[in-house]
Each structure stands twice: as structure tokens, then as C-alpha cells.
C-alpha positions, 0 to 999 in steps of 0.5 A: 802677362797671362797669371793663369797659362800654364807653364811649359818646361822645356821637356814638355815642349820637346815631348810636344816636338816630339809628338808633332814629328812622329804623328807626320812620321807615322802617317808616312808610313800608314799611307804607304801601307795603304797605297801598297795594300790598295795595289794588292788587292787591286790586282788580284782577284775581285771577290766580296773579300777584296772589295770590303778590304778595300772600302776599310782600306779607303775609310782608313786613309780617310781617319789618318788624312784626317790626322794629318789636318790635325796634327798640322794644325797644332793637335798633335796629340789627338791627330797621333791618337786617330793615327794610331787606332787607325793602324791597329783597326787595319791590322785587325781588319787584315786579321779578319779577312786574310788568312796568314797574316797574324805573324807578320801583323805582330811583329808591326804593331811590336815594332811600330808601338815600341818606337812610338812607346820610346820617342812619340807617346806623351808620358801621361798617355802611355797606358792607354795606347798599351792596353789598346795595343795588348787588346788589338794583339789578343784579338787578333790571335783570337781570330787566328785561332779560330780561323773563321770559313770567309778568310781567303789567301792573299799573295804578297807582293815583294816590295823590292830594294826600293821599298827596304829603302825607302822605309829604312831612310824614313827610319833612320831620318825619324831615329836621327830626329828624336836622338839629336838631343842626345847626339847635340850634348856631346862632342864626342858623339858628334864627331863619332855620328858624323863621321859615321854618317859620312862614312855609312853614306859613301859605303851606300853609294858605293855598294848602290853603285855596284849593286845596280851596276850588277843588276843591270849586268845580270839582267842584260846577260839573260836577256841576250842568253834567254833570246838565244836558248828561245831560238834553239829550242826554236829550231828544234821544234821546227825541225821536228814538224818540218817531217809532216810537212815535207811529206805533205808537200811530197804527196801534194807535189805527186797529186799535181802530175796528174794535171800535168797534160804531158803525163800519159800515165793517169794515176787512179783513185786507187793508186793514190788510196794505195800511195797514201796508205802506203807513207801511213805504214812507212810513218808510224808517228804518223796519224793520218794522211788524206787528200781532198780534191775539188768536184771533178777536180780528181778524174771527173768520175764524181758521179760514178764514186756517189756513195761509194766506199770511202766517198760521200754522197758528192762522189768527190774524192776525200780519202782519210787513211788513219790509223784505228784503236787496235793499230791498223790503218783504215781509210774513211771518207773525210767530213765536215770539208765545207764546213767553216771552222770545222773544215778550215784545215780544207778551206784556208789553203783553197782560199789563201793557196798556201801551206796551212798547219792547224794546230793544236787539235786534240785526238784519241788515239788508242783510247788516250787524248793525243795533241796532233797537228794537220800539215796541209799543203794545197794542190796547184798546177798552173796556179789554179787550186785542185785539191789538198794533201796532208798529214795528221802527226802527234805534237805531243814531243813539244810538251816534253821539248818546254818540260825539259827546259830546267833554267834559273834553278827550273824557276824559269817558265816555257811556251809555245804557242800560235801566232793567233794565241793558242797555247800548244804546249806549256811547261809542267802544265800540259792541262793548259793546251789549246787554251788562249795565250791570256793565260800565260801572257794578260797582255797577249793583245799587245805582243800578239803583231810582233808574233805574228811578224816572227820577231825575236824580242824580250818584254816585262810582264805587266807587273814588272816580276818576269822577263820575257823572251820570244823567237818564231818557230817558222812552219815551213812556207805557210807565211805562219809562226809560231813562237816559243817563249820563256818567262824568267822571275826577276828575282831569280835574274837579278838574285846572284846581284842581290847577294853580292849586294849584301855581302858587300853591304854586311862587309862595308857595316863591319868596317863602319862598325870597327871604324866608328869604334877606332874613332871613338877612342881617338875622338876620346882623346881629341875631347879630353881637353875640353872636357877639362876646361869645360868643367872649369867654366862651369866652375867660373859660372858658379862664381868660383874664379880660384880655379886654374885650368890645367891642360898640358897640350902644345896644340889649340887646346893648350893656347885655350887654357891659357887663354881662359886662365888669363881671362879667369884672373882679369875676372877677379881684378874686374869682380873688385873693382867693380863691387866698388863701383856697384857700391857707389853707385847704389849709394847713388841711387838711394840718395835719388830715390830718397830726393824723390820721395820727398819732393813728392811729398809737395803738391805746390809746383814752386815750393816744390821745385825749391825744396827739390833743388836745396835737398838735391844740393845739400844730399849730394854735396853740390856747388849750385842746383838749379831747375828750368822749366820750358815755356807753353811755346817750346822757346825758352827755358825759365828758371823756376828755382835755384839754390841760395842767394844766386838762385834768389838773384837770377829769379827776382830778374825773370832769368831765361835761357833760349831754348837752342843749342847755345847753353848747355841746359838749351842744348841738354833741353834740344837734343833730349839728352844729358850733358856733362862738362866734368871741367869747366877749364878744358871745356869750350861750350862752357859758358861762366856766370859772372856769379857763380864764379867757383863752378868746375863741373857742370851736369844737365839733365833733361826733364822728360815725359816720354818723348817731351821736355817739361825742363832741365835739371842743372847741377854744379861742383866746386871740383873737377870731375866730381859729376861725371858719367858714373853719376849720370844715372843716379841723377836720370832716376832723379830727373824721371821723378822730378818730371813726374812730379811737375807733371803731376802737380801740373795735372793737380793745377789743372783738375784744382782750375777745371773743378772750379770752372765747373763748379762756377758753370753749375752755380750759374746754371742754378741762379738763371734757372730760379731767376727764370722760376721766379718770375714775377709773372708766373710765380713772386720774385721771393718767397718764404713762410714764418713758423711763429706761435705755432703757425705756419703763415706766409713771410710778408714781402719785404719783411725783415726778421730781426737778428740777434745774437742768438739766431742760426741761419743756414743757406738754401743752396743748390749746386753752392749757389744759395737761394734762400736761408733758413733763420732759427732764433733761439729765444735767449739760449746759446746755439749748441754745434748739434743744433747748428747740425741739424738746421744745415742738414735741414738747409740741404734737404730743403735745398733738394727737395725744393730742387726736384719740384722745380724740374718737375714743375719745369717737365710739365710745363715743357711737356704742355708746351710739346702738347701744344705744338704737337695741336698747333701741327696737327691744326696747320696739317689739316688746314693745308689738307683742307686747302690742297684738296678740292674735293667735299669733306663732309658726307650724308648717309640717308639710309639708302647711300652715302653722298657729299654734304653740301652745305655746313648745316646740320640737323640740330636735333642730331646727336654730334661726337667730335672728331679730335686728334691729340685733342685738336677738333678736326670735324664732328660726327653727327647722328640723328635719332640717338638719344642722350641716355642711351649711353652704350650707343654714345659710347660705341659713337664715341669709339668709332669717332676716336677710331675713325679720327686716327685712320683719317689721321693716318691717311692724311699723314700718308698722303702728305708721305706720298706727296712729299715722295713725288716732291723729293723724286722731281727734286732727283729728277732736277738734280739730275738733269743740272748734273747732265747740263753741267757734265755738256756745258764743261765739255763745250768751250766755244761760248757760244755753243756752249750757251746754247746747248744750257738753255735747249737742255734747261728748257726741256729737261725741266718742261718749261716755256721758255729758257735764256741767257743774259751775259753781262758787259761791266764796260757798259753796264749792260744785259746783252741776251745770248742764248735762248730756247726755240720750239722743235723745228723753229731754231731761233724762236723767240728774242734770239739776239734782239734784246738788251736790257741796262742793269738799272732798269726797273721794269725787268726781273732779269736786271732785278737779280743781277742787282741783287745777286740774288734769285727773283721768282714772280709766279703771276707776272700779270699781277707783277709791276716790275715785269718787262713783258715780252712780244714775242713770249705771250703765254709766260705766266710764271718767271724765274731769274737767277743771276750768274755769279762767280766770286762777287763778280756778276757774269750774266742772268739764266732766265726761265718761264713757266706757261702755268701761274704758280709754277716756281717755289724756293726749292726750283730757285735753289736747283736753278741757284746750282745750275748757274752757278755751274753755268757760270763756272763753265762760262768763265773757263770757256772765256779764260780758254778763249782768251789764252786761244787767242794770246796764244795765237798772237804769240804765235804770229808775233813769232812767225813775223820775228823769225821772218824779220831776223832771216832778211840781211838787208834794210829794205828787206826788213822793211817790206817784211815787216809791212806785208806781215804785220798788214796780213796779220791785222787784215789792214787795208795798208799798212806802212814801214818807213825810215826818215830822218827828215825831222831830227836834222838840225 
């Protein structure tokens, strides 16, 4: 165990539970915050305030994400620091930017820091997150106070129920977390939270069940009465502009008469000037009335009207009656007709030939701005277009139409508007005319086709806050709608639901409330009871068991206290008798330990086990003790000791039990546990000794060391029942270190046996290695010196010193081998013990020193014998360089170029430097004209010949590297191809086939001249050739077939190496007597014969030849070696495939021609069966099956 972890109380690890919990709490909360604060902005207006909001929004989420990691991976404390910081730097930022917010920004932060103070917080760092708190709350006041100029206004969006929710269930998961400690001590509380929680939860489904059910009620009911009071208000205001149009297409319809060409009466400009000036006065809500006529469509005197009153310089007729300023009515010439936009209100029905109302249009009248609408209807006889007639009128009663609509506490907003998005009135917001329909409705594009259809419908605002509802306002028979609109808050729909919803809400916490404290009176009395017995157990718990629980109830509660006071008095009786039984037992327990420590004190295994056995007798007052110990082969136990005359008995005749299940120490010993007979009489496994006939309970403990069994301790009583289970344990403890005690001085035995062995190993190690010191060759078999009137001379050989009794002698030994003596008389005194001392001491220094100069005389001279080697290496490298290379290695500088040498001799005259590597001479370097005294020459000659002998050194070694690569890469290259050649061979099992594809690929895998193969007939001692190579394009070139060869023949290498079962290689065959030359091969020079063996049988001989002398080394005889080997392996297969080919084929014929056999039913018929398929079956020219019985009558 770790001393130096801390300790963690429970306290500490529930703060850190806590802390855990409430960081992943806390960043619920934050990140809906910021997902609710990201919606916001986004869907407001975009400014460089909403933008920077967002980024410190984003970098925000990024440090609480980052929190999150934290916290998960078990740094709570530093994920909930990072979290909390990052809720305060938000409040602040939001301080910062948006005005209005500080009421509600401190009212978080106190609620959010309270909760976190109470539950998260760890204790020692609560004043920290209080000051930063206090500091953020000050600095946020601060900025409201001064209310710096770039702050703008932001609109909250409501949350809704969903979000009260949803942070109410995270509230109340986190309070119910945090408090279930409190909740878990108590019964009472338990019952009285549960049933609240029981209860709090049908109350929330029911009252969600009503809530929702009225909301969706409420929501359906203004659907359908705000489709209706859209409808009227419809109809009103088309009722109010069908009077422009019908007079409109009364005039329109007038206009037509004069196309009619049955009216004798023509109608002249005039008349018509006076009938439109005429429906002005009668109209005075109207503004204008007009009609324009096509050229020479009116009367076709255009011409004659060119720039005349009321006309313009086309003379078409384009009356405009209007009423001026001052209220009288004017006419004018109409302008801007042909004009596209502008005159749409002429060219739309002259291209569509409908009715057309263009709507709104803005007109001063009387100085003020007035909302009109042009009803235009087209002139049309025999479905060709004339002209058009229509009427200005003021539309202004549709504004005061949508400002009268008061619906939902006048919450409610109203439109009318064009089907192609025009605003024509908007309630209490007249400046919005003639303004695009986005204004209202974001979303215009996606309802404008319904509108333009005239269909009644209901739609959601795009942010879910408004009901809306649509019906077309039909504009007599221009084919157009208009649409008038409502807009309805949700919250104002839905609010008489909402506060049914809280009422039932208030009304159902009541009742919960009076409900839990009903139940927490009741629950009181239910807990009582328990709260008595529990009291009582705690009690018992301390060791009290005079107590009596007193509970009078007839219920559960009462059957329990009986229950526990009886138990509480079985206690009592148990704590008696089992203070006496701990008793025995520790009585037990320390004579075993006792036992144990003075077997210990012993280190001889036999005496010790003897000792062991007499105390465990004697301190326990037993009949007989006995001790078996296993032997190495774990079959038989052997007695090692046993107490008294018995124990003397059993071991002077070897006793031994096997080491099975068929005496109780076997059995003990087998199945690694102890066995008990506690009498003898009753028991059938007991087995009597003829001389320990009073045994009446006998115990068997195993001897064990971890899972093995060294022995069995055996103990027996003169009475029944003394050794039993009670004692089991005492005398366990005994065996464990009895068992370590055998263990240990088994280990002693063997270290005492090892040390020795050592110690005999090193003294054989000092003699051989000063046997082989002194010689005789390099250095005399002995050697001494004699220090004797004051001189040191040297000790004659086999010279003798003269004892008496006064001389000290001390050996010279080396790893207690002695090598020598020193030999001190002392003229007639008596040797002292310091004397003694210090010639001893004196030995062994001699003996070291003498010791470290013979290792170091034996490291020179191996160092001299590496010299050596290292010269000789460097003298046969260069001689193989020498020989390898045929080119000259001796060159001439004449001051004009450097040439080969030819020739050894050298200038005589010249001064040589020797060119030496590890001072091995390899060359000289000769220079001519160099004197001997000039010494700064000589020495630079001498540095440039060391410098050059290394770098020819180098290239010599680099080019025995390189050559030795190109040998290893053909050695792969070989291997490879035996690889390839091995891989095809054991694919193919004809033979046959499977021969030939070895020597084709053998011959030109390994670029040879020629390749065969030999197989080998033990019937006649013969080498028949089976296989053999071929040029390209002559395939069986060569001794194909035409050559045998007896494997005793001489003259044949191919018969050599089935002999010997070895490789035969002759690189000149010329100069080869035992070569067998062949005809046909003349250009062999070079021959390889490696024989095919499996087992110790011989399977034939692959032979291959070389055009080129020198061709084969060892190493080709081993790759050949491992291709035949793999070749005879493949050749043995395929024969074993072809010889169970063929048995299993004659089986099959052997089938066929029973089962033909047993179908015939008559002799004969057998008979012909038999001799027809037994012939076809052999390929006999005749074959016979007959019966006679002509021989065997008598």
C-alpha cells in the first residue's frame, strides 16, 4: 500500500461527487443559455453589437465545452472554475452591450452562485468564487450606471411553458440529487418525498393534460372565429368598392352603344363630357371619372380635336373630369396612357380586356394626401377593345374598416393588402400604405399563391408568436383579390388557458402541500416503532445485550421486536460460550506458535524434525507424533521422525507409505487437505498399527508450500474425540511453519551443497590456471627465494628447509587452492599468535598480488597472441589480393607521369619507406634522390606511406566487402531459384514431368551446360538417367534415355556420390581420372554430382556441368545439396501418389468385377463373368475359368 496517498473521507469524496454533478448541471444550463442567446441575436437586427454579442457568445461555449472535457475526465474542480467564470464573463459581456439588463443578470448570478455556494462549491474554495462573484455584480451595476452610448435595446424572446419546464425539471433532478443523502437517512422522509414525488406527478400530468387540452381548444376556437370575422370585414370592404366599379362598368357599358350599329343616335364628345361631369357631381365621394378611347376608336375625328381643349396633340378622346382644390369639377386631358407603369391603369385592361382596379395610389386632394383606388372597366363590343371608362374613389374608409378592429384586448393586428403585396391600409399604422406586404408578413413570398387564389386559410408566423388568418376580398370581375388579414399573439390566444393552468397548478401544490403534512403525521406514527428498535440495535451494536426492546404493536412491528429480543438473548448465551471456545483456541494457538519458534531454532533437517515431533507430543499431550516427508518423484511418503520407541521401530525399517488415497496421511498428503478421524472405533478408513495399539483419534495435516506438498504431519490420541475440528487450526498454523521450516533448511542444504561445489570449481580453476603458468617451458615448475643473513637469493630446486619446531609456515593460496608457503623460523623462540597474524596476513597479500601479475602477464600474452592473428589475417588478405588481382601493383613516377613498374628491381640508391599495416610489411615506397639526413623529408615520406598503407587497406577491405556482396547476392539469387524449382516440382506428381520441369529449370536458373537426373534401382543396383536438360529448340539433346551407370562403377562421379551419399565436385574434369566423359557433352569442364537421399535410402543423383574450369565451390554443393534434397523429397511423394494411384485402382476393378460376380445367379454365368473381366482387366490375350472334378475321384 501507497503510505503516502492521502486519505479521502467520505465527506470529501461526496464533495467531490458533488462537484462532479453539479459542473455537468451547470453546463446544461449554460449551454441552453447560449443556444437561447445565439437565437436572439440572430434574429434580430444585425449590427456590430449583435455580431460581437455573438463571437463572446461562441468563445464562451468554447471555455465551457472545454469544461465539460475536464470535468469528464475526473478534474471536476477546474472544469467547474472554467464554467463559472464563464457564466459571470457572459453576464457582464451582456451588461456591457445591452441596455436593461442588469435586474435580470443579478437575480441569475444570486440564484445560480447560491446553489452552487450551498451544494457544488468544495469548502476550501468558496471565498474565492464569492469575491469574483461580488466583484462581476459591482462591475456590472457600474456600467449600468454609466450607461455607456453603444449599448442598444434587445427584445427578449419568451421562453414559453417549455422552457419554465425544462429548467424546472433540471432544478428539481439537481435539488433531488444533492439532498438524497439527507432523503436516504430517514424513513420518514422517504415516505413522505416519495409520496410526494408520486403525487406532484399525477398533479403534473394531469394539470399538462388540461393545460394542453385547453390550449389546443383556445387555439382551434380563434382559428375558426378569426377565419370568420376576416370574412366579414371582407365583405365590407368589398361592398364599399363594388359602388366605384359598378358605376364604372355603367358608363363602360353606355360608351359601348355607340358601336352598336343599330343605334341611329350617335353620342358626341360632348355628351359624353357632359354624362362623365354629370356621375362627378351626383358622386361626391368620388374623385375623378374618365374615359379613354383608342385612335379613331371614339368617332374617328381625331384629327379634328388635335390639340384641342381637354385633348392632347393625338386628338384621341381622353376625358379626365376631377374635382380641383376649391371643390368644383374640372376636366383635363388624361396623361402618361401609354406610358408602361405609369399608364397601367389604361394598359392592362386593353391587354388582359378585364376589369382592373390599381390600387393604392396616393392623391392630394384639398391640399392633403388622400388613398384612392382606379376602377377601370374596358370598352368591348364584339369582343374587340375601344376604350376604357372608370372612377377614382378615395379608399381611405379601409384604414378606419382595419383601425376599428379591437380583437384580443385590441392585441390583435389587421391588413389589407394586394394580391401582388401591397399594403393598402394597416391597423394604427396608416404610414405603412403603399408599402410592400414583407413589412408585416417576412414570409409574403410563400402565401402570396394562396392570396392570389382567394383562398381563406390560417398560417404561423415564421417565429411561431402570431396566428394568421386570410380571406379574399373579390374585386367585382377583374379575375384580382385582395386579402384581409389578421394577426393574433399566441400568448393572447392561449392566455385564458394558461391561467386556468396556474390556477389548477396553485390549487394541486396546495393540496400536495396539505397532503404531505397529513402524511407526515401518519408516517410519524408508522416510523415510531422502528425508530425504538433501531435505538435498541444500535444498542447491541455497541455490546450491550441487557437491553429488551418494547414495542406494544400487534402488527409487524410488534412480531419484529420479539424477533430481535429473542435474538438479543441467543447473543448472550453465544457471546458465553463462545469466549470459552476463543479461549481454548488461543490457548491452542500460542502453544503452536510456541512449537514453532523452537523448531526453528534448528537448522539440521533430521534433528530438527525429531525435536518438532517430541515438543508437538509432549505440549499437547499426545499419544504418538509422527513426520513424512514426500520423496523427489512424488510417490511415496517417508517417515523421517516419530516420537519414542515406536518412532525408533518404524525408522530403523525405512517406513513408507504410498502416496495415494489408502492411508489417512496418503489421502491427507493427495488431496492437499487435513484429515480428522476423532475415533478410531467408528471410523472405516482407519487403518491400526499393530504397535500403537491405544490410538483412539488421529489427525493428518498436510505439509504444504503454496500449492506442494513437502510431507504430512500425524498426530495421535489415546482418546475419543480430543483431536478434532476445534484443534484443526491450531495445529494448521503448526504445519505452515513446520513446512517453512523444511523448506528452509532444505534451501540451507542446498546453498551449504552450491557453495561448496563453487568453491571446488575455483580452487580447480586457480591450479589448472598455475599448472599451465609454470610450465616448465616458459617458466620452471617451482619456484621460491630464501631471505637468510640478510640476503635475498633464489631457493635451489628441490631444496629442502629444515623444520623444527619453532618455524611458522603459512600457505600461499588463491581461491583456497595453496600454491606455495611461506616458512618463517624463528631461531629458538616461541611463536606468539600476533607473529602467527601477521605472516597469514603477509600469505595472502602475496597470494593477491602474485594472483594479479599472473592475469596480467596471461592479458599480454593474449594480447600478443591477437597481435599476431590480427598480422597473420592481414598477410593472407593480401596474399588472396595478390593472387585475385592480374593486374600490376607496383608503379613509377618519372616526373613526367606515373606508369606500372615492370620488373621487382628498384634503384638501389633510393631511399624505401615500408609500407605496414598492423606492422605487417605489404610493400615499400621507394624515393630517389632523398638523403638520409634530411629528416623533415623522411619524416613527411614516412607520413604519407602510413597514411597511404591505411587507404589501400580500406580499399582492399572495401573491395573483399563488395565482392563478398555480389557473392551473397548470387547465393539469394540460388536460393531463389531452389525456392522456384521446389514450389513446381511439388505441384507436378506424374514423375516423369515432374523430372524434367527440375533439370530445365536447374539448368537455366543456374546458367549451366548441362543438367540430369539419375534415379536409382535397389533391385539392380543400377543409375538409370531419367531426366535431362536440352538447348532451346532441340528437346532432347543430349543422353536422354541412352545411359546406365552401375553404382559400383569407378570411372563415374555420378556412381561416386550415390556411394557416398555425399556431393562430389571436380572443377577440371580433363585432369580427373575417375570421370566418365561423355560424347555427346564434349564442352563440360567442370561437374557437380549431389545424390538424392531420403532417410538413408538413396533415390538417385541430380548431376550438373559447367563449360567453364573452376566453376563449382563448397558453397554451390550446399545449394545443389538443398536442392536435392527438396527434389527427392518431391520424388518420393509423387511415387507414393502413384503407388496408391494405382492400388487404388486395382481396388476399384477388384470391386467392379465382385460386384458383377455376385449379380449372376447361375455357375456358368459366374464362370464367363469372372473370365471376361479378369482378361480385359489384365489385357490377356486369354484367360480361363473352369470347374473339374477330374482329379480328386478316387
Amino acid at each position: 500500500m501507497d503510505k503516502n496517498k492521502p486519505f479521502i473521507t467520505d465527506q470529501e469524496d461526496t464533495q467531490v461527487k458533488r462537484t462532479f454533478w453539479g459542473t455537468l448541471s451547470l453546463s446544461t444550463i449554460l449551454m441552453l443559455i447560449y443556444i437561447y442567446i445565439l437565437t436572439v441575436a440572430s434574429r434580430g437586427e444585425k449590427t456590430t453589437i449583435t455580431y460581437i454579442s455573438m463571437a463572446v457568445v461562441l468563445m464562451i461555449g468554447t471555455s465551457t465545452v472545454m469544461g465539460i472535457i475536464l470535468t469528464l475526465r475526473r478534474r471536476s474542480e477546474l472544469g467547474l472554475k472554467l464554467m463559472f467564470y464563464s457564466l459571470l464573463t457572459l453576464c457582464v459581456a451582456a451588461a456591457t452591450l445591452f441596455q436593461g439588463r442588469a435586474i435580470s443578470i443579478t437575480f441569475s448570478i444570486l440564484i445560480i452562485s447560491t446553489i452552487c455556494f450551498l451544494w457544488v462549491f468544495p469548502q476550501h474554495s468558496r471565498r474565492e468564487y464569492v469575491i469574483v462573484a461580488v466583484s462581476a455584480l459591482v462591475l456590472i451595476w457600474i456600467i449600468e450606471g454609466l450607461n455607456p452610448a453603444w449599448r442598444q435595446s434587445m427584445t427578449m424572446v419568451q421562453v414559453g411553458p417549455a422552457g419554465a419546464v425544462v429548467f424546472g425539471l433540471i432544478f428539481a433532478i439537481y435539488l433531488l440529487r444533492y439532498s438524497w443523502g439527507i432523503v436516504s437517512s430517514s424513513l420518514r422522509l422517504k415516505i413522505t418525498v416519495w409520496t410526494g414525488f408520486i403525487l406532484a406527478g399525477i398533479s403534473l400530468v394531469l394539470i399538462a393534460y388540461s393545460a394542453i387540452t385547453a390550449r389546443q381548444s383556445a387555439i382551434e376556437a380563434a382559428q375558426e372565429e378569426s377565419l370568420t370575422f376576416a370574412a366579414s370585414q371582407a365583405r365590407l370592404v368589398r361592398a364599399d368598392v363594388e359602388i366605384p366599379l359598378d358605376t364604372a362598368r355603367a358608363l363602360a357599358q353606355a360608351f359601348t352603344s355607340i358601336k352598336d350599329q343599330s343605334n341611329t343616335e350617335a353620342m358626341s364628345r360632348s355628351q359624353v363630357n357632359a354624362m362623365l361631369r354629370q356621375v362627378l357631381i351626383e358622386n361626391p365621394s368620388f374623385l375623378g371619372t374618365y374615359t379613354l378611347w383608342e385612335p379613331n376608336a371614339f368617332d374617328g375625328l381625331d384629327a379634328t380635336f388635335t390639340g384641342a381643349a381637354v385633348h392632347d396633340n393625338t386628338g384621341r378622346f381622353i376625358p379626365y373630369w376631377v374635382r380641383s382644390d376649391d371643390g368644383s369639377v374640372v376636366a383635363t386631358a388624361l396623361v402618361d396612357y401609354e406610358t408602361p407603369g405609369l399608364g397601367d391603369w389604361y394598359l392592362l385592361p386593353r391587354q388582359t380586356k378585364t376589369e382592373v382596379t390599381v390600387a393604392p395610389l396616393i392623391y392630394p386632394v384639398q391640399g392633403v394626401d388622400t388613398v384612392m383606388a382606379s376602377f377601370v372597366v374596358p370598352i368591348l363590343y364584339n369582343d374587340e377593345f375601344y376604350g376604357i371608362a372608370g372612377v377614382d374613389a378615395p379608399i381611405a374608409f379601409v384604414q378606419d374598416l382595419v383601425d376599428q378592429v379591437d380583437l384580443y384586448n385590441g392585441q390583435a393586428g389587421a391588413v389589407l393588402m394586394t394580391s401582388d403585396g401591397t399594403l393598402i391600409s394597416v391597423r394604427n399604422q396608416p404610414d405603412l400604405v403603399n408599402q410592400p406586404a414583407t413589412e408585416i408578413y417576412p414570409d409574403f413570398a410563400e402565401l402570396q399563391s394562396r392570396i392570389e387564389a382567394g383562398d381563406s386559410f390560417i398560417s404561423m408566423s415564421p417565429d411561431g408568436q402570431y396566428l394568421r388568418a386570410f380571406a379574399p376580398v373579390d374585386l367585382g370581375r377583374t379575375g384580382k383579390h385582395w386579402s384581409f388579414g389578421l394577426l393574433i399573439p399566441f400568448n393572447e390566444i392561449t392566455a385564458p388557458a394558461t391561467a386556468a393552468a396556474i390556477l389548477q397548478g396553485t390549487i394541486g401544490l396546495i393540496l400536495i402541500i396539505l397532503a404531505l403534512i397529513i402524511l407526515w403525521f401518519l408516517s410519524g406514527q408508522i416510523v415510531r416503532p422502528v425508530r425504538d428498535l433501531t435505538t435498541v440495535a444500535n444498542a447491541v451494536s455497541q455490546g450491550n445485550l441487557n437491553v429488551t426492546a418494547h414495542v406494544q404493536a400487534t402488527d409487524e412491528t410488534g412480531v419484529l421486536a420479539n424477533a430481535f429480543n429473542l435474538m438479543i438473548s441467543q447473543l448472550r448465551e453465544s457471546f458465553i460460550t463462545l469466549e470459552e471456545r476463543v479461549a481454548e483456541r488461543t490457548q491452542n494457538l500460542e502453544l503452536a506458535s510456541e512449537v514453532g519458534r523452537s523448531v526453528s531454532q534448528v537448522r539440521a533437517l533430521d534433528v530438527m524434525l525429531k525435536d518438532a515431533a517430541e515438543i508437538i507430543r509432549s505440549r499437547f499431550d499426545l499419544y504418538y507424533v509422527q513426520v513424512y516427508l514426500t520423496n523427489p518423484s512424488q510417490t511415496y511418503l517417508n517417515l523421517q521422525a516419530g516420537t519414542g520407541h515406536v518412532g525408533e521401530e518404524l525408522l530403523s525399517r525405512s517406513h513408507r507409505l504410498p502416496l495415494n488415497t489408502g492411508s489417512i496421511n496418503g489421502r491427507a498428503a493427495t488431496e492437499k487437505r487435513s484429515v480428522i478421524i476423532s475415533d478410531t472405533t467408528k471410523s472405516a478408513t482407519f487403518r491400526p498399527n499393530p504397535l500403537l495399539p491405544n490410538t483412539r483419534s488421529e489427525m493428518a495435516v498436510p505439509l504444504l508450500i503454496g500449492e506442494k506438498v513437502v510431507g504430512v504431519l500425524d498426530m495421535q490420541s489415546e482418546t475419543a474425540g480430543s483431536l478434532n475440528h476445534d484443534l484443526l487450526s491450531a495445529f494448521e498454523a503448526l504445519a505452515g511453519q513446520l513446512a517453512i521450516a523444511i523448506q528452509n533448511a532444505n534451501l540451507l542444504a542446498e546453498t551449504e551443497q552450491s557453495r561448496a561445489e563453487v568453491e571446488a570449481q575455483a580452487q580447480r580453476l586457480s591450479r589448472t590456471n598455475w599448472a599451465n603458468y609454470l610450465d616448465a617451458i616458459h617458466r620452471p615448475e617451482e619456484t621460491g627465494f630464501v631471505f637468510e643473513q640478510n640476503k635475498v637469493v633464489p631457493m635451489v630446486q628441490g631444496e629442502q628447509l629444515m623444520k623444527n619446531d619453532s618455524a611458522l609456515t603459512a600457505p600461499i593460496a588463491v581461491t583456497g587452492e595453496a600454491i606455495g608457503n611461506i616458512t618463517v623460523e624463528m631461531e629458538g623462540q616461541s611463536p606468539i599468535s600476533r607473529t602467527s597474524d601477521l605472516i597469514n596476513t603477509v600469505a595472502r597479500q602475496v597470494a593477491q598480488q602474485i594472483e594479479s601479475l599472473r592475469l596480467l602477464e596471461n592479458a599480454e600474452q593474449y594480447r600478443f597472441e591477437a597481435e599476431e592473428a590480427s598480422r597473420r589475417l592481414t598477410r593472407e588478405g593480401w596474399k588472396n589480393y595478390k593472387e585475385n588481382t592480374s593486374g600490376n601493383l607496383s608503379y613509377l613516377y618519372d616526373l613526367r607521369e606515373v606508369r606500372p613498374l615492370n620488373g621487382d628491381s628498384t634503384d638501389q640508391h633510393a631511399s624505401t619507406v615500408p609500407l605496414k599495416i598492423r606492422d605487417e610489411l605489404i610493400g615499400t615506397l621507394s624515393i630517389q634522390g632523398l638523403s638520409i639526413d634530411d629528416k623533415e623529408s623522411l619524416n613527411l615520406a614516412t607520413a604519407v606511406a602510413e597514411r597511404l598503407s591505411a587507404h589501400i587497406e580500406s580499399l582492399r577491405q572495401f573491395d573483399e566487402t563488395k565482392r563478398g556482396q555480389v557473392e551473397l547476392d548470387k547465393r539469394a539469387q540460388q536460393l531463389a531459384a531452389v525456392a522456384e524449382i521446389s514450389t513446381a516440382s511439388s505441384k507436378e506428381l506424374d514423375i516423369d514431368k515432374m523430372l524434367a520441369s527440375v533439370v530445365y529449370l536447374t539448368q537455366r536458373k543456374f546458367d549451366l551446360y548441362h543438367a540430369h537426373i539419375f534415379t536409382f534401382d535397389e533391385n539392380t543396383s543400377m543409375l538409370h538417367i531419367a531426366a535431362c536438360g536440352w538447348k532451346e529448340g532441340d528437346e532432347h539433346e543430349g543422353t536422354h534415355g541412352t545411359t546406365t551407370i552401375p553404382l559400383e562403377q569407378e570411372q563415374s562421379l555420378v556412381a561416386r556420390a550415390a556411394r557416398t551419399r555425399q556431393a562430389v565436385i571436380v572443377n577440371d574434369v580433363r585432369n580427373e581420372p575417375g570421370w566418365l566423359p561423355n560424347p555427346l557433352l564434349p564442352d563440360t569442364s567442370s561437374e557437380l554430382a549431389v545424390p538424392l537421399v531420403i532417410g538413408d535410402q538413396v533415390l538417385g543423383v541430380l548431376d550438373v556441368q559447367s563449360d567453364r574450369i573452376n566453376a563449382f565451390s563448397d558453397e554451390d554443393a550446399n545449394i545443389q545439396t538443398t536442392l536435392a534434397s527438396q527434389v527427392a523429397t518431391a520424388l518420393q511423394n509423387a511415387r507414393s501418389f502413384t503407388r496408391a494411384q494405382k492400388q487404388a485402382e486395382r481396388e476399384t476393378t477388384l470391386n467392379l468385377i465382385s460386384q458383377k460376380i455376385q449379380s449372376a445367379t447361375t455357375v456358368d454365368a459366374v464362370l464367363q463373368i469372372a473370365a471376361r473381366e479378369l482378361g480385359h482387366a489384365l489385357g490377356a490375350p486369354m484367360t480361363i475359368a473352369q470347374l473339374s472334378m477330374k482329379d480328386k475321384e478316387k
